[in-house]
C-alpha positions as CSV (number, residue, x, y, z in Angstrom):
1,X,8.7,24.8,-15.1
2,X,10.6,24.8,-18.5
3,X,9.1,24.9,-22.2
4,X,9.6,21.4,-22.6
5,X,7.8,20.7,-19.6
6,X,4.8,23.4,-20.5
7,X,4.7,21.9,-24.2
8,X,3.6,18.4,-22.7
9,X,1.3,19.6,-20.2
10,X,0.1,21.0,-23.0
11,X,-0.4,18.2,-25.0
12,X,-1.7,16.1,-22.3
13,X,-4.8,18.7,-22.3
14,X,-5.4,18.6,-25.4
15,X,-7.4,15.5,-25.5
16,X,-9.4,15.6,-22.3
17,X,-10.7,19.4,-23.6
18,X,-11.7,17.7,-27.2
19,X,-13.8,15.0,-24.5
20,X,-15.2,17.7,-22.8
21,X,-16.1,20.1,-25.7
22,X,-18.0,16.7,-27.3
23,X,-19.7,16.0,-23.9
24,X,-21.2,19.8,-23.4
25,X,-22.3,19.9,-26.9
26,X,-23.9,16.2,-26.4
27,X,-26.2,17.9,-23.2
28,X,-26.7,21.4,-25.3
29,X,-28.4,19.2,-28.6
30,X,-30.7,17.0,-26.1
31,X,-28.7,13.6,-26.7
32,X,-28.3,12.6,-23.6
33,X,-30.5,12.4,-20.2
34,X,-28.9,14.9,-17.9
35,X,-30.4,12.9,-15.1
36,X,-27.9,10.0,-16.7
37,X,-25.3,12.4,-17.8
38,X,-25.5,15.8,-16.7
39,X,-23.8,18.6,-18.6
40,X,-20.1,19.3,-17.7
41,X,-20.9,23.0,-16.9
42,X,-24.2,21.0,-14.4
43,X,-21.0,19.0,-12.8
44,X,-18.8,21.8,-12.1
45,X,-21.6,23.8,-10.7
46,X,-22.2,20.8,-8.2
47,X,-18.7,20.2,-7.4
48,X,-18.2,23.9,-6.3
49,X,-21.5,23.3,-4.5
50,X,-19.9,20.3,-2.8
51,X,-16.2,22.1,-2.4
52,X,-18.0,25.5,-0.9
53,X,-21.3,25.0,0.9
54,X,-24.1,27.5,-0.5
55,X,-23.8,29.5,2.5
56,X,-20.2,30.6,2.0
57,X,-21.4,33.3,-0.2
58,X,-23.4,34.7,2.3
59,X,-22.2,38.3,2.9
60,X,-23.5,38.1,6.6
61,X,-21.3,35.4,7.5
62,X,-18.6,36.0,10.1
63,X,-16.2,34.2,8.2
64,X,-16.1,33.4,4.6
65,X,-12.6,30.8,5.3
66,X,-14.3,29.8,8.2
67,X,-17.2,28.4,6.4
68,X,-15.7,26.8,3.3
69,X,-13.2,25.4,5.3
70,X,-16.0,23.3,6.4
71,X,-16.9,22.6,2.9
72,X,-18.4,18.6,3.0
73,X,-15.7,18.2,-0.1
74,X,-12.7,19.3,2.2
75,X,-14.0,16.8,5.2
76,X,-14.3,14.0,2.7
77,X,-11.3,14.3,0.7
78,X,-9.5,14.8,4.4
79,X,-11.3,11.7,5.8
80,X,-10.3,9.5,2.7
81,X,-6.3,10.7,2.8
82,X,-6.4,10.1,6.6
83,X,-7.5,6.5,5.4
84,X,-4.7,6.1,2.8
85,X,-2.1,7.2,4.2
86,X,-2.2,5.3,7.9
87,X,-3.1,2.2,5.7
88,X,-0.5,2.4,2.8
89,X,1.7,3.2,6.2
90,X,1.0,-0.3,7.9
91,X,1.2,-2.2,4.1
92,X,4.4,-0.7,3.1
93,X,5.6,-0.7,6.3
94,X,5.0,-4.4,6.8
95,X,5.9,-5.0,3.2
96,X,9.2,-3.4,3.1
97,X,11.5,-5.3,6.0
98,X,9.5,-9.1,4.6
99,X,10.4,-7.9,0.9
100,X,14.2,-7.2,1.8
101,X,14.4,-10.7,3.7
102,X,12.8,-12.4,1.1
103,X,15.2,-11.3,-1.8
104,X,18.4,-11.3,0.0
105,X,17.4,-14.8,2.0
106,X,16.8,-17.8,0.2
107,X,15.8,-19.4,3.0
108,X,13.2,-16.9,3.7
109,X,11.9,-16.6,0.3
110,X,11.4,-20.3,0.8
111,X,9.1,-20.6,3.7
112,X,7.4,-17.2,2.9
113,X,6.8,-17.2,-0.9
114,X,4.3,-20.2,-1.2
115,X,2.2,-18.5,1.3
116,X,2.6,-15.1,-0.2
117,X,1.4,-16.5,-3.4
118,X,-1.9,-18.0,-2.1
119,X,-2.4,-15.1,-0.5
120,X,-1.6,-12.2,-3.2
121,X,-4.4,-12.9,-6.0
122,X,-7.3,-12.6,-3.5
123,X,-8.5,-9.2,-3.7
124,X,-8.7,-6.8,-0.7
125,X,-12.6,-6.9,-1.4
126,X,-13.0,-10.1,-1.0
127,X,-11.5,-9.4,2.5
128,X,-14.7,-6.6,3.2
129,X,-17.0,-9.1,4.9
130,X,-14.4,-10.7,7.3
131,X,-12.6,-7.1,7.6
132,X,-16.2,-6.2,9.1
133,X,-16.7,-8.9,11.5
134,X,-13.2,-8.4,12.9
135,X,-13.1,-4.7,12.9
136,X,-16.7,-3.8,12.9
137,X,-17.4,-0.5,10.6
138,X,-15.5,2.5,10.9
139,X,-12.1,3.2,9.6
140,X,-10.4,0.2,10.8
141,X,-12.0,-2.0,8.4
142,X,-10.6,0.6,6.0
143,X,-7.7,0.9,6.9
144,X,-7.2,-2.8,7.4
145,X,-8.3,-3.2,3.8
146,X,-6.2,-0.4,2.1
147,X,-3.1,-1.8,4.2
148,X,-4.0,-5.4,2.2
149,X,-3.6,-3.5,-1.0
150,X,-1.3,-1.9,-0.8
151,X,1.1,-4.5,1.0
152,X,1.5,-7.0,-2.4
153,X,2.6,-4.2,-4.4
154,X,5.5,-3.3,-2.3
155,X,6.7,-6.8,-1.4
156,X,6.8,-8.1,-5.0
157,X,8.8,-5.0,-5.8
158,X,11.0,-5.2,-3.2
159,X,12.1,-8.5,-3.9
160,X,12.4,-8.1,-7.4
161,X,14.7,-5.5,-6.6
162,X,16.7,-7.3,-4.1
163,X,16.7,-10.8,-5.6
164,X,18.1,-8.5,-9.2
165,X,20.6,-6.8,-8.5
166,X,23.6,-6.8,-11.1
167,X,26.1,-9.4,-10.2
168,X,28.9,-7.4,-11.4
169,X,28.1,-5.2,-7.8
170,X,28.2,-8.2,-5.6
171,X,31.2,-9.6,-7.2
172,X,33.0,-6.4,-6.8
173,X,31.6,-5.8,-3.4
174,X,33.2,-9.7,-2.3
175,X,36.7,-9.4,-3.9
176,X,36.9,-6.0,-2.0
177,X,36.0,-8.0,1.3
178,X,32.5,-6.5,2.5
179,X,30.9,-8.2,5.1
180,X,27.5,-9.9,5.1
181,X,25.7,-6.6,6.3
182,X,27.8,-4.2,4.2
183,X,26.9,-6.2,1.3
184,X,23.5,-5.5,1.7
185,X,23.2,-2.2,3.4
186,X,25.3,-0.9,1.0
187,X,25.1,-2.7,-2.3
188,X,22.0,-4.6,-2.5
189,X,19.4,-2.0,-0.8
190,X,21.1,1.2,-3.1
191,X,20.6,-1.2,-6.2
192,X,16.8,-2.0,-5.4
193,X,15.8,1.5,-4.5
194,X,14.3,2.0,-8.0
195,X,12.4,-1.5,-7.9
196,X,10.9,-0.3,-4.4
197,X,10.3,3.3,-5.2
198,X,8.1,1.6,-8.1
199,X,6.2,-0.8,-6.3
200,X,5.3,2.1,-3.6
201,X,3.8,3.9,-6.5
202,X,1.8,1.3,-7.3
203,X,0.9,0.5,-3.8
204,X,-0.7,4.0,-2.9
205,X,-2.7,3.9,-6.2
206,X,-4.1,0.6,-5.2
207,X,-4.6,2.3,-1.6
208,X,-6.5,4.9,-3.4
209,X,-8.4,2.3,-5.4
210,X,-9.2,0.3,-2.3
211,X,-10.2,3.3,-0.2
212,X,-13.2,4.3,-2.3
213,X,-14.5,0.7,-1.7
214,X,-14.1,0.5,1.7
215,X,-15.7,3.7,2.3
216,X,-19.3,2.5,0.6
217,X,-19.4,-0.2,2.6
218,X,-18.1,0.7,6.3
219,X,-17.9,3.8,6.6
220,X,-20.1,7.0,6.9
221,X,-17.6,9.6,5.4
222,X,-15.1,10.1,2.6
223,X,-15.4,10.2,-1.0
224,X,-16.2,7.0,-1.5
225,X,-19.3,7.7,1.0
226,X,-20.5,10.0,-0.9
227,X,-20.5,8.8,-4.6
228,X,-22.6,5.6,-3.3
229,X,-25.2,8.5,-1.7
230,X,-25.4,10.6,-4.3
231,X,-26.3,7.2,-6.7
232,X,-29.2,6.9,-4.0
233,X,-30.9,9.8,-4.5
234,X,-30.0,9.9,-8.7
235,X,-27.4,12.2,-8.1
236,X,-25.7,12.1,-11.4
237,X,-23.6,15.2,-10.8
238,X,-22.2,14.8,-7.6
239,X,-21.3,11.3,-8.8
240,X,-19.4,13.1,-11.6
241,X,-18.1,15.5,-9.4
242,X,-16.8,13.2,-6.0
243,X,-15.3,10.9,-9.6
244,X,-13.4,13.9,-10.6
245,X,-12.2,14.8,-7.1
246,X,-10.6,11.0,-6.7
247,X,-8.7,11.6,-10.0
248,X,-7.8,14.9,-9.2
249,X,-6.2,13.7,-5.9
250,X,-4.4,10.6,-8.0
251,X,-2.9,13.1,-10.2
252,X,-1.7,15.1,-7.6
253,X,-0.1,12.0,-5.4
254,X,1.1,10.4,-8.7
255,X,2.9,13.7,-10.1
256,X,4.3,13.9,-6.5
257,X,5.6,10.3,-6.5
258,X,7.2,10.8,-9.7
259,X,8.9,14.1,-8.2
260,X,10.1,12.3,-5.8
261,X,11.7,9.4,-7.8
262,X,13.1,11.9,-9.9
263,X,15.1,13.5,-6.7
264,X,15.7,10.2,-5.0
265,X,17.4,8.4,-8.6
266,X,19.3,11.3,-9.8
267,X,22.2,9.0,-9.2
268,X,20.6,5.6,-10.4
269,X,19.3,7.8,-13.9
270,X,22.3,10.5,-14.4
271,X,20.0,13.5,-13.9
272,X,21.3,16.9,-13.1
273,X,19.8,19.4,-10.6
């Protein structure tokens, strides 16, 4: 990691720390209910408590690993990737071959886009009571629902990307002879890897936005679960600490994505190893 890079990470921690600070002092002075809006230091206590089951730290145990390995926060957070990544699967994986007929066909754009566009501003909620009379509860339902969101996302990008690439490419491509197939394989798909690589981005964050829904309505487990029974029982810190899990895990797949990108455009961007 370089000093440039260490200077903006930084920077970016700069203002959450300032929020923080403000929000401890807020509990310390009384001015706010800490059954509303526990204390930061009340939140972290609870999140360990949720990460590493109390008796983890029992000296008697056989196996420290063993026990917070089955940590309710590790089963949840495993249960809700699970869910997110076999739906965001099925979406993108639909997504991607439709997108890439749709921009590079005219035809297919016009028999597919009218229906595409009814169908793209209903939200995958709206989908949750038919999602359960098809699927029943359980993950499918979930998964169903996450594979809905993140399936728009991907398809809108993809054809952006096909239906934009620079005409200078094709023109070149056609005076050199390419076939149909070479056109695309080899002109068209390179040229739209940036448009697809964003709508994938935005596809798993909607699959992460989707998947905390889902799971406080059909399911038993996952993070989602577990914020909605924690607000049953006034909870206000396990709330807090399942919220900061999900952004935790966002940040971590979003600084991934962006790695990736990074590798995958080195050519599209000029970047150097």
């Amino acid at each position: 990691m370089s000093k440039q890079d260490w200077r903006q990470s930084a920077s970016g921690a700069v203002v959450p720390i300032v929020i923080v600070a403000l929000w401890q002092a807020s509990a310390m002075l009384g001015w706010v209910n800490p059954q509303v809006l526990p204390s930061p230091f009340a939140v972290v206590h609870k999140w360990i408590e949720y990460l590493l089951p109390l008796t983890a730290y029992d000296p008697s145990a056989q196996s420290w690993l063993g026990w917070a390995l089955s940590g309710e926060l590790l089963g949840d957070t495993f249960s809700s990737m699970y869910r997110v990544i076999v739906g965001f699967a099925i979406g993108a994986g639909l997504a991607l071959p439709l997108g890439l007929l749709m921009g590079s066909s005219q035809r297919m754009y016009a028999w597919f886009n009218p229906l595409m566009q009814v169908l793209r501003p209903i939200p995958p909620i709206a989908y949750i009571p038919l999602a359960i009379l098809w699927f029943g509860l359980g993950n499918a339902p979930a998964v169903f629902l996450i594979a809905l969101g993140a399936f728009f996302p991907v398809l809108v990008n993809t054809i952006a990307g096909v239906r934009q690439v620079d005409g200078i490419y094709i023109r070149a491509a056609r005076n050199l002879g390419v076939s149909q197939r070479t056109m695309f394989v080899r002109v068209m798909l390179p040229a739209a890897v940036p448009y697809i690589l964003s709508g994938v981005r935005i596809g798993i964050g909607t699959a992460f936005i989707v998947v905390i829904v889902s799971e406080m309505i059909a399911v038993n487990n996952g993070l989602g679960f577990r914020i909605l029974e924690a607000r049953e029982y006034f909870w206000s810190d396990k709330i807090i600490a399942g919220m900061i899990s999900i952004g935790l895990l966002g940040l971590i797949i979003d600084v991934g994505m962006n790695k990736l990108n990074n590798h995958l455009l080195r050519w599209h961007r000029g970047l150097e190893n």
